[in-house]
N, C-alpha and C positions, 0 to 999 in steps of 0.2 A: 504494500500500500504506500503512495505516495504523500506526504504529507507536503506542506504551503503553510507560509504566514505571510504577516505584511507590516509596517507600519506607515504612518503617514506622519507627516511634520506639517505643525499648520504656517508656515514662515515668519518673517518680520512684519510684517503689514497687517493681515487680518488677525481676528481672534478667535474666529474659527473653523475648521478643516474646509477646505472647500476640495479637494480631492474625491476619488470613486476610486475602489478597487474591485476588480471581479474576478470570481479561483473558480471556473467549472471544469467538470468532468463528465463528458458523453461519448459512449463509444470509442473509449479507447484514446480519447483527443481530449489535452487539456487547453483550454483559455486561462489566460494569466494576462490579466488590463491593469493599468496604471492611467487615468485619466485626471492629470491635472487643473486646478482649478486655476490656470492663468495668471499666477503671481500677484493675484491682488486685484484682479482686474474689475471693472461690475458685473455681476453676476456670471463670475466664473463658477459659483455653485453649480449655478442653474446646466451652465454649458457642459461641465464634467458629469453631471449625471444623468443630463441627456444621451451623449456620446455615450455611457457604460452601458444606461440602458439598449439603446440601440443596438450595441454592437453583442450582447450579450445575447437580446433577444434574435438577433441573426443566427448565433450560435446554436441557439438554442432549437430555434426551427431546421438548419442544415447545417452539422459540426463541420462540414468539410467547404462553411465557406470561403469565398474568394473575399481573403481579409482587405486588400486594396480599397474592394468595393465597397466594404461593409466602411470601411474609415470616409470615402468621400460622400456616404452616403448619410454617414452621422453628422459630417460639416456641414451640408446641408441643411438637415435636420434641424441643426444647431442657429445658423442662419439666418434662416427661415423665422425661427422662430424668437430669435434674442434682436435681428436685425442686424 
């Protein structure tokens, strides 16, 4: 069995985490994301866990997908919906 951890640092500017981490395991393929929150930026929250969401729930419905696409498709996502 493979074991995972993580930590996150929330940095010098904000006070608190704006980071996403996601550890899955399906079929044999593991995901390991790091979706940082932009160094302080406004709602870098928001944008990192859109992105994990997104790119996890790709995972999630096909483990073997094409990661390129699932990342321009969370910028996007991201975008879209922060402006």
């Amino acid at each position: 069995m493979k074991k995972f951890a993580s930590t996150l640092n929330i940095g010098a500017i904000r006070t608190s985490n704006q980071d996403q981490v996601c550890i899955s395991h399906l079929k044999g393929l593991d995901l390991m994301l790091v979706c940082d929150g932009m160094g302080g930026a406004n709602a870098g929250d928001v944008a990192s866990k859109l992105c994990k969401d997104y790119i996890e729930q790709a995972f999630i419905k096909k483990p073997s997908f094409y990661c390129d696409a699932a990342f321009f498709d969370s910028y996007c996502v991201i975008k879209s919906t922060l402006g």
